[in-house]
N, C-alpha and C positions, 0 to 999 in steps of 0.2 A: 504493500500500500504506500502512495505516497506521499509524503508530509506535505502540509498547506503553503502554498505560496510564501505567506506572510515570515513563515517558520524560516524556508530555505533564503529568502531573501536577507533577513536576520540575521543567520549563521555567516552566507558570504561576507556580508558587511563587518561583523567582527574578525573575519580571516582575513579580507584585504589587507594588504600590505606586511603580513606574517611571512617566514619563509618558506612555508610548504609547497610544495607544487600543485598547480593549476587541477591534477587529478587528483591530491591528497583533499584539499580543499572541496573540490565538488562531492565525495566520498562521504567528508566529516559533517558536509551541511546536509544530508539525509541521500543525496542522490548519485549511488555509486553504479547508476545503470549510465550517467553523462561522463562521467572517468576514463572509457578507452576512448571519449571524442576528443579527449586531450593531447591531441597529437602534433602541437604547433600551432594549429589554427585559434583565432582570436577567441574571445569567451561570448561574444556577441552571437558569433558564427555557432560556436558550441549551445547555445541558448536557442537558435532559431532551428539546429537541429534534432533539436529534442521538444521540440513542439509548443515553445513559450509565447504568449503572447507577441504579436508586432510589434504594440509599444514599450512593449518592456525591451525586447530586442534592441529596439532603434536606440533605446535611454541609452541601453549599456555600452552600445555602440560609438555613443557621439560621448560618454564618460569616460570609456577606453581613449578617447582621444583627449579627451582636456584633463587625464589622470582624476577622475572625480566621481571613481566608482566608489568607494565606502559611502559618499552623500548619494549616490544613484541606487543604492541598493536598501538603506534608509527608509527615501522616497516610497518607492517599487512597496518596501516592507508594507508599510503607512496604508497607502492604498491597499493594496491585498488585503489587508487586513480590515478595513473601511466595508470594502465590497463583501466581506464574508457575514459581518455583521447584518448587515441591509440582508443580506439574502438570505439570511435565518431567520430574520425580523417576518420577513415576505412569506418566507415557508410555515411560520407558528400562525400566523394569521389564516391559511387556509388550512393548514389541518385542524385548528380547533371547530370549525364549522361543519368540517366532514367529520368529526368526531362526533358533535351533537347532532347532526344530520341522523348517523345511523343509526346511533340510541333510540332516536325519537320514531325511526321506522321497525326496529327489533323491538323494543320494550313492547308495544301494543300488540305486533305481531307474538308475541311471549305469553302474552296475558290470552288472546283470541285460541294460541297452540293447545292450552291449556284445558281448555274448551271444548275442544274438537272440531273447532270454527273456522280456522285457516290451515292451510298448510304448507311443506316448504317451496312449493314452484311461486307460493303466490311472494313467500321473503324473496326468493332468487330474482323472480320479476322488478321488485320495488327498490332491490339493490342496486340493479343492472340500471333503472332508471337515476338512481343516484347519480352512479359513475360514468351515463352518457353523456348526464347533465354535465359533470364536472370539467370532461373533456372539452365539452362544447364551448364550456365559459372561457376555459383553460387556450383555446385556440382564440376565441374573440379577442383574449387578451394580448395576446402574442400578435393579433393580424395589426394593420394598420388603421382602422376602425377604432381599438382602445384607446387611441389619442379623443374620440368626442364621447367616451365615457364619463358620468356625472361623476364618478368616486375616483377612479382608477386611472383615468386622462390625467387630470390635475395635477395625481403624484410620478407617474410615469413620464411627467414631461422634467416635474422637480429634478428629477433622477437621471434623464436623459439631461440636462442643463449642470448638474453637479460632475458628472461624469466628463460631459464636454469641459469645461473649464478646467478641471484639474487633470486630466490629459493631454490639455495645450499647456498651461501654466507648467507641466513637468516635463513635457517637449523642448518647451522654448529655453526654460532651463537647463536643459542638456543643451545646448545650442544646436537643434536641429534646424534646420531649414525653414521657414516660415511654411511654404507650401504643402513639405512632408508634415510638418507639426500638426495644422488644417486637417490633413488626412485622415492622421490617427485620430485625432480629436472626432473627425465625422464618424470615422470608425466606430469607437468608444458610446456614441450619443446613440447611435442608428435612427432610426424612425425618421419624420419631417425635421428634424432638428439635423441631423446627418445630412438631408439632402441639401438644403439649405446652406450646411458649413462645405458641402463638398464642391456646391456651386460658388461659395465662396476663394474655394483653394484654386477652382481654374480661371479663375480672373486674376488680375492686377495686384500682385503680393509686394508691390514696392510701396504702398502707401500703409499708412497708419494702420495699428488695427483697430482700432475701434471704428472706421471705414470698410474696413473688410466684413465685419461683422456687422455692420448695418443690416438689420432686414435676419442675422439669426439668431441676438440675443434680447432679450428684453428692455425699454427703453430706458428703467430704473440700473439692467447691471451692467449696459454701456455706458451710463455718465460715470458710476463707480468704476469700469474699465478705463473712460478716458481722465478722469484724475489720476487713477494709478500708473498710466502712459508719461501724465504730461510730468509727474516728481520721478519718474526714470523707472518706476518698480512696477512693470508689468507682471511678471511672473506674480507675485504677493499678490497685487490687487485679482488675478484670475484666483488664485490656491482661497480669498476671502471668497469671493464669486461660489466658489465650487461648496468651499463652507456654510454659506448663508444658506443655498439651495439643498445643499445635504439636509440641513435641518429643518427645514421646511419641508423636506420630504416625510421625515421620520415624524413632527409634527401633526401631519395629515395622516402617517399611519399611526398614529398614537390614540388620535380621536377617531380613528376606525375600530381602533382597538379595543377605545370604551365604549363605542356605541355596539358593535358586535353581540356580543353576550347579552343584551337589551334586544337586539331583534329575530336573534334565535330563540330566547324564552317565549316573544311573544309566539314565533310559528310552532315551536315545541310545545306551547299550552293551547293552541286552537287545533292543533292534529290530535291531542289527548284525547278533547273536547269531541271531536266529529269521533275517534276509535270507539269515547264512551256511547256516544249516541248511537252509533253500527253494531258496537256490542247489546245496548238495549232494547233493539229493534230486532233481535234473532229468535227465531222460533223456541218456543220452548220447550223441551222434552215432555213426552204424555205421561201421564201418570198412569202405573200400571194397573189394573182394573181392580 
């Protein structure tokens, strides 16, 4: 199994600049299946052949060049570790609904079995429509349509705009190319926010960026982009950018979180409701003569 981004990132960053070798070090930070790539070739090269993200590739690439891999690998750690959190946050919020979901269709189903009233094609059925359901929403979420969702747009754009920012702010950082930086950055975002920055990257990359990004950041976090341009700290001013919208993301699912359990009880107490009513409307056994 292999250890979390966050983890091996950490490990290299402490080894940089120790005297082990290149394959001792890959080895000691959890990943000793990247140790025979260490055959001369640079650690960038070693990283994109072992299946690492582009932007992390590119970071180490252009830190390999300005010797400023221990701050690159830092960085790299930060994030990783950023993104695991949100996506456990993401993941506790829908299993707890498919959790109460099932209860809510097994416990009635439990009580009717008991009976002699239902039986199990009729559970297998009411399961099966759970988990079509689940899919279905699960895909709406994923397509391009979840951007003009009333709950799940909102924070999906949060997170597409957190992501964008602190994937160029750590580009631009490594001194990567303006255009390349764009890239990954659109990369990072995906959705209309990706297409927008990627439409960005193939135009005119000599002028300002806060002109570049006219038209794909928000009007409020380009005048914060162009203060942090015009006192010379672009990088800072995007890494706040990425922070402000982090939290605003985690905010929106924080009030999902409280409201959640308040709209499950209610559907969990009106399916009670209709079981009890189906259960008191069943015929009743005759009495024996």
């Amino acid at each position: 199994m292999r250890i979390p981004l966050d983890v091996f990132y950490t490990s290299l960053a402490s080894l940089t600049g120790t005297a082990l070798p290149l394959s001792k070090s890959l080895s000691s930070a959890g990943r000793p299946d990247l140790a025979p790539l260490a055959d001369g070739r640079p650690l960038a090269d070693i990283l994109q052949a072992g299946g690492f993200p582009a932007l992390d590739v590119a970071t180490v690439r252009a830190a390999e060049a300005s010797g400023r891999l221990e701050e690159a690998f830092k960085a790299l750690a930060r994030r990783a570790r950023e993104a695991e959190i949100l996506r456990r946050r993401i993941k506790a919020i829908v299993i707890y609904p498919m959790f109460v979901v099932h209860g809510v269709i097994v416990a009635p189903w439990a009580i009717r079995w008991m009976f002699a009233s239902a039986s199990w094609a009729e559970l297998g059925a009411d399961l099966a429509v759970i988990w079509v359901v689940f899919f279905a929403v699960r895909g709406l979420l994923r397509s391009r349509f979840s951007d003009l969702l009333p709950v799940a747009g909102p924070i999906r754009a949060q997170i597409a705009l957190s992501r964008f920012c602190d994937t160029l702010a750590g580009a631009l950082d490594a001194a990567i190319p303006a255009r390349r930086a764009l890239e990954l950055a659109a990369d990072a975002a995906g959705g209309p926010l990706g297409r927008r920055a990627r439409a960005a990257a193939a135009g005119d990359v000599n002028r300002p960026l806060v002109e570049m990004l006219d038209g794909v950041l928000p009007a409020l976090s380009l005048e914060m982009l162009r203060a942090g341009e015009e006192a010379g700290s672009t990088d800072r001013a995007l890494a706040k950018l990425s922070q402000r919208h982090h939290e605003d993301a985690v905010h929106a699912l924080n009030k999902l979180v409280a409201v959640l359990p308040i709209l499950l009880f209610i559907v969990a107490l009106a399916v009670a409701v209709l079981q009890i009513v189906a259960m008191g409307g069943m015929p009743k056994p005759a009495r024996p003569p």
